[in-house]
C-alpha positions in Angstrom: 0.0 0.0 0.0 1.9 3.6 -1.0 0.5 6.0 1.0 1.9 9.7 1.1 4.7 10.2 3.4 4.9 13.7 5.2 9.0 14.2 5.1 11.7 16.5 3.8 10.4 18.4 0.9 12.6 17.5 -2.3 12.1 21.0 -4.5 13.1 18.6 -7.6 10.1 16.0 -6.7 7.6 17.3 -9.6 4.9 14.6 -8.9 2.1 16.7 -7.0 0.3 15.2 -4.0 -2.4 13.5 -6.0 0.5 11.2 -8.2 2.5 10.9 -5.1 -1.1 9.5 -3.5 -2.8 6.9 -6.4 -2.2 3.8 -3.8 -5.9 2.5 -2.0 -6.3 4.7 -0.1 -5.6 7.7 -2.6 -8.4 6.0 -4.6 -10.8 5.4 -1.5 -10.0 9.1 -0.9 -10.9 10.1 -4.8 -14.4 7.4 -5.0 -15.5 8.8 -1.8 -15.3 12.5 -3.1 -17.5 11.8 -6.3 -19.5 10.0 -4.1 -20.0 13.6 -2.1 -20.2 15.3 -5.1 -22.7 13.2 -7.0 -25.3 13.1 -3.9 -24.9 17.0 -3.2 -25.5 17.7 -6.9 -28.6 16.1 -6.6 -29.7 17.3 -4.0 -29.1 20.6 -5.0 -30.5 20.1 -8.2 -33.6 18.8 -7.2 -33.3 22.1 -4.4 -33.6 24.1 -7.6 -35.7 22.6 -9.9 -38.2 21.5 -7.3 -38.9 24.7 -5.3 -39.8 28.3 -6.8 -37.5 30.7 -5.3 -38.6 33.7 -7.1 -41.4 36.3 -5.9 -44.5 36.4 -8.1 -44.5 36.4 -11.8 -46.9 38.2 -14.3 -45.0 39.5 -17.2 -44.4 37.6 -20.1 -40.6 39.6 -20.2 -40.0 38.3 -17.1 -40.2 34.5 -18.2 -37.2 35.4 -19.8 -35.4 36.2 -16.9 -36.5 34.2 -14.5 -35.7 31.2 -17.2 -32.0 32.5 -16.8 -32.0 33.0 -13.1 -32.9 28.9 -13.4 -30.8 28.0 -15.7 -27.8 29.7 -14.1 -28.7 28.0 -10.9 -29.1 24.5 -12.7 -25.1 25.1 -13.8 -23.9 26.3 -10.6 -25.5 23.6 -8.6 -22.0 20.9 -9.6 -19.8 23.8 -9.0 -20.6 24.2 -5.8 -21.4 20.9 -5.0 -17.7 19.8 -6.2 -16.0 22.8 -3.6 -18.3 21.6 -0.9 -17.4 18.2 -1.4 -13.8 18.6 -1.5 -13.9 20.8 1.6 -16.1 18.3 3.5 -14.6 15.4 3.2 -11.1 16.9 3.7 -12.3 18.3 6.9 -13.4 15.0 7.9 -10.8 12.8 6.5 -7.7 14.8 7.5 -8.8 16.6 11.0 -6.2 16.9 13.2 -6.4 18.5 16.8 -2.8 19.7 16.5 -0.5 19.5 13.9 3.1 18.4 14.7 4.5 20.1 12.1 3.9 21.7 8.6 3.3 19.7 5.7 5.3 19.5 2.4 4.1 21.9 0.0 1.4 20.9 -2.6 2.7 20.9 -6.0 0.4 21.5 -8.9 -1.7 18.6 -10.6 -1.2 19.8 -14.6 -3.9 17.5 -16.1 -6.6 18.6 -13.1 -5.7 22.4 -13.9 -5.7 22.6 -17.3 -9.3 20.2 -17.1 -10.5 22.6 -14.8 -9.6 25.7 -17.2 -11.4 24.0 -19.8 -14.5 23.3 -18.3 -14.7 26.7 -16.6 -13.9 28.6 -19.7 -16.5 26.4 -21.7 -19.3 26.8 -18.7 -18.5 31.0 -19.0 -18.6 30.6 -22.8 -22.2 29.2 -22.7 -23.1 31.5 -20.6 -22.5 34.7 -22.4 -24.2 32.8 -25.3 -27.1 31.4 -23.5 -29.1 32.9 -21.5 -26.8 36.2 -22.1 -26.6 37.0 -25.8 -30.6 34.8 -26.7 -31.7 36.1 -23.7 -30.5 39.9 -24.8 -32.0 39.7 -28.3 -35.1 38.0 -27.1 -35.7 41.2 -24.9 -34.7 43.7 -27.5 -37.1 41.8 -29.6 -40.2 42.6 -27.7 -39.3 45.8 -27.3 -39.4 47.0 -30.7 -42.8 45.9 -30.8 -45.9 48.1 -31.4 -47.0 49.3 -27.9 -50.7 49.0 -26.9 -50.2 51.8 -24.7 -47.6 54.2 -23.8 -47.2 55.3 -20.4 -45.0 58.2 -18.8 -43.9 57.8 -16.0 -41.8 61.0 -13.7 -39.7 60.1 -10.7 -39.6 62.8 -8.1 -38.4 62.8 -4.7 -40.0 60.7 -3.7 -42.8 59.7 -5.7 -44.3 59.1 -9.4 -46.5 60.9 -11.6 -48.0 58.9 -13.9 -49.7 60.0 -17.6 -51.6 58.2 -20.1 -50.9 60.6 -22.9 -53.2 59.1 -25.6 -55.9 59.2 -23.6 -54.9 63.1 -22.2 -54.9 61.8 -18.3 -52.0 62.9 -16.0 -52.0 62.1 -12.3 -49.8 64.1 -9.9 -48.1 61.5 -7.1 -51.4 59.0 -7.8 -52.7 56.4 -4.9 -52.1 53.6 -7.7 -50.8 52.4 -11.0 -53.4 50.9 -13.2 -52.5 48.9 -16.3 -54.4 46.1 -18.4 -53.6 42.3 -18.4 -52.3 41.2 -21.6 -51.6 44.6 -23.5 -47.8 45.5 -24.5 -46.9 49.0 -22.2 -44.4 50.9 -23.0 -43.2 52.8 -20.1 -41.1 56.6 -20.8 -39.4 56.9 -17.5 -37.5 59.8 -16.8 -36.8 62.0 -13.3 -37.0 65.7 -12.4 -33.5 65.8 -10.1 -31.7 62.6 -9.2 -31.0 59.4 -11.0 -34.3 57.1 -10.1 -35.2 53.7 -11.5 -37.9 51.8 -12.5 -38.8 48.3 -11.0 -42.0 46.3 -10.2 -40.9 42.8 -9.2 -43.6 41.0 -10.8 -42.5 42.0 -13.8 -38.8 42.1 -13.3 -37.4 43.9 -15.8 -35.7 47.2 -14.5 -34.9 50.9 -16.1 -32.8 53.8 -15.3 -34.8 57.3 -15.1 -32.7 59.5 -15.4 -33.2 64.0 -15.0 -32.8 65.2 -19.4 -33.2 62.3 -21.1 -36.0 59.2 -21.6 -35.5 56.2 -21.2 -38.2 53.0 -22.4 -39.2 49.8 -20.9 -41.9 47.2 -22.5 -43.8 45.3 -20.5 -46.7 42.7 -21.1 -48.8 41.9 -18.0 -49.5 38.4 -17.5 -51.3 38.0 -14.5 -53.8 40.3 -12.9 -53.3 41.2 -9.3 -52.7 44.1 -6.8 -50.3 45.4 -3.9 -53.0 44.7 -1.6 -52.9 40.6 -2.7 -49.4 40.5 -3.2 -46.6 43.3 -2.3 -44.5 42.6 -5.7 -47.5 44.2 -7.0 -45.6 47.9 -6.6 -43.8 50.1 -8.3 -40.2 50.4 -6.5 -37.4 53.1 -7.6 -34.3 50.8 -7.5 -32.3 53.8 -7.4 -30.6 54.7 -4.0 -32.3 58.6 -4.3 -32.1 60.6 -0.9 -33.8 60.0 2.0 -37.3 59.0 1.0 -35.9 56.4 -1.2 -37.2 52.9 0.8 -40.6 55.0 0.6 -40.7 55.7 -3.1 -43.2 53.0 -4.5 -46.3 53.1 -6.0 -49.1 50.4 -5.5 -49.6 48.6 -9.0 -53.2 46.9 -9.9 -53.1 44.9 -13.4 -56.8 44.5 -14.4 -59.1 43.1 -17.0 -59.1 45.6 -20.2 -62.9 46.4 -19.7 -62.0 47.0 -16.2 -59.1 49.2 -17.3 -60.6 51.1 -20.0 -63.8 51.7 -17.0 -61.2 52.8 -14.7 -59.3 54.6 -17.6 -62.6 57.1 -18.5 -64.1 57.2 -14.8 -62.5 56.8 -12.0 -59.3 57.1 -14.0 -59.7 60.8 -14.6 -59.5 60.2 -17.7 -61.7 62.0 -20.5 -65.5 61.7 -20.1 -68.3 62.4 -22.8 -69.0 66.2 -21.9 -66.1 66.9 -20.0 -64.2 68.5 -22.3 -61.9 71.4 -21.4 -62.1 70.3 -17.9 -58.5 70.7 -16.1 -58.7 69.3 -12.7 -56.0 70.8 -11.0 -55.4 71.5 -7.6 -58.3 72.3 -5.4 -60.7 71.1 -3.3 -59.6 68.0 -1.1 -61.0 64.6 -1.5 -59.2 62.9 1.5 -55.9 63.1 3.4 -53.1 65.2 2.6 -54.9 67.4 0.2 -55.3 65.0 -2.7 -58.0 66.8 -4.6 -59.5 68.1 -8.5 -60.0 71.2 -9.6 -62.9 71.2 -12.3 -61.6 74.9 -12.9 -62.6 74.6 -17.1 -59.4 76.4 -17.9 -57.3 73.5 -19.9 -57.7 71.2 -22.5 -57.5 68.0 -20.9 -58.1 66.8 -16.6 -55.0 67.1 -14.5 -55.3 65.2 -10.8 -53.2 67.0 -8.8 -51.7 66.6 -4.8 -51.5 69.5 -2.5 -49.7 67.7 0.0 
């Protein structure tokens, strides 16, 4: 049985420890490793594909990440499970309470480094081609589609005003963001100070807004819901902006489109047979904090503003 010796280190001895080791028990020592490995891979995997880690989903953009997130997760799972291994059963194999002395230095294994290169660059390599680059396109994609509806959205500190500006609404720091299920939104972000972004994590995708210049997102609602049913129903800036910045969301409800287009020409504000030329301003309060309209007849479309 050859066993590794722990002596004088001989600097022209250019076997490494694993050549210098290949007797039994340097094979029990190898077997018993994969052994780790292959029963924490599993378990890991099944951790991965069997659970749902991710916060609600109801964008059809978001498939696309959240099919990335997975896959990345499916690749790391034997990376990790290979250090793990390695570490555990080292730990337990080799424990000692007090070592004597020092061991001889561990000399590189050529074939295990240059198989580990390999495989490493080839896992990064699939990577930037898939999910990154398919995953990229497939998002630029539905972004150059034709929008159902256009929104524009205004980060302030520390809030969002919202407007609809085919239909003429705009809403000053509104109670809630309505949108319809199934209709592709384009969002025109863009902030009157500080650098804000866009994020509701049901739909996952996130956008710089940013003070001079606009920037777009597309989203297609999947799923209908509200912040009241489930908090990744909101829309969060993702942008570290001042002091009010955990505070800066604004509640999200996705709705059916008759429901919309109800909420859209009623209790939307938005334009009403014989309400032309209505401008509702600021004015009389309706609630808390001076949230109010102004029916003052001196603009071209309905403006719902907030005194507070």
């Amino acid at each position: 049985m050859t066993t590794l010796t722990w002596g004088v280190y001989d600097p022209d001895d250019k076997l490494s420890v694993l050549e210098r080791d290949m007797g039994s028990d340097g094979r029990r020592d190898i077997v018993a490793t994969g052994v780790l490995w292959a029963i924490l891979t599993a378990l890991g995997e099944w951790a991965v594909l069997g659970t749902n880690m991710l916060p609600t989903l109801a964008s059809r953009q978001g498939e696309e990440v959240d099919g990335a997130f997975r896959l990345l997760m499916i690749y790391s799972v034997p990376v990790m499970a290979l250090v793990l291994a390695v570490l555990f059963y080292s730990v337990a194999r080799w424990r000692v309470e007090t070592p004597e002395e020092d061991g001889p230095p561990i000399a590189d294994h050529k074939g295990f480094s240059r198989g580990w290169f390999i495989v490493s660059s080839a896992l990064a390599l699939l990577l930037f081609i898939h999910p990154g680059l398919t995953g990229l396109l497939a998002l630029a994609e539905e972004a150059e589609a034709e929008p159902d509806l256009v929104v524009e959205l205004t980060a302030v500190q520390w809030h969002w005003d919202v407007s609809f500006p085919e239909h003429g609404v705009t809403m000053e720091n509104p109670p809630e963001l309505v949108l319809p299920v199934g209709a592709t939104i384009r969002f025109d972000l863009t902030s009157t100070d500080v650098i804000h972004a866009f994020w509701v994590p049901a739909f996952r995708l996130k956008q710089d807004a940013i003070p001079g210049q606009t920037n777009s997102v597309t989203i297609t609602p999947t799923e209908v819901g509200s912040y009241g049913e489930d908090d990744a129903f909101r829309l969060q800036c993702a942008e570290l902006c001042g002091t009010g910045h955990a505070r800066m969301f604004l509640p999200v409800r996705v709705v059916e489109q008759a429901e919309f287009q109800q909420w859209l020409s009623g209790a939307g504000m938005g334009p009403m047979e014989g309400m032309e030329g209505m401008d509702m301003g600021e004015g009389d309060d309706m609630g808390e904090g001076g949230d109010g309209m102004d029916m003052s007849g001196d603009g071209d479309g309905m403006k719902m503003g907030d005194e507070g």
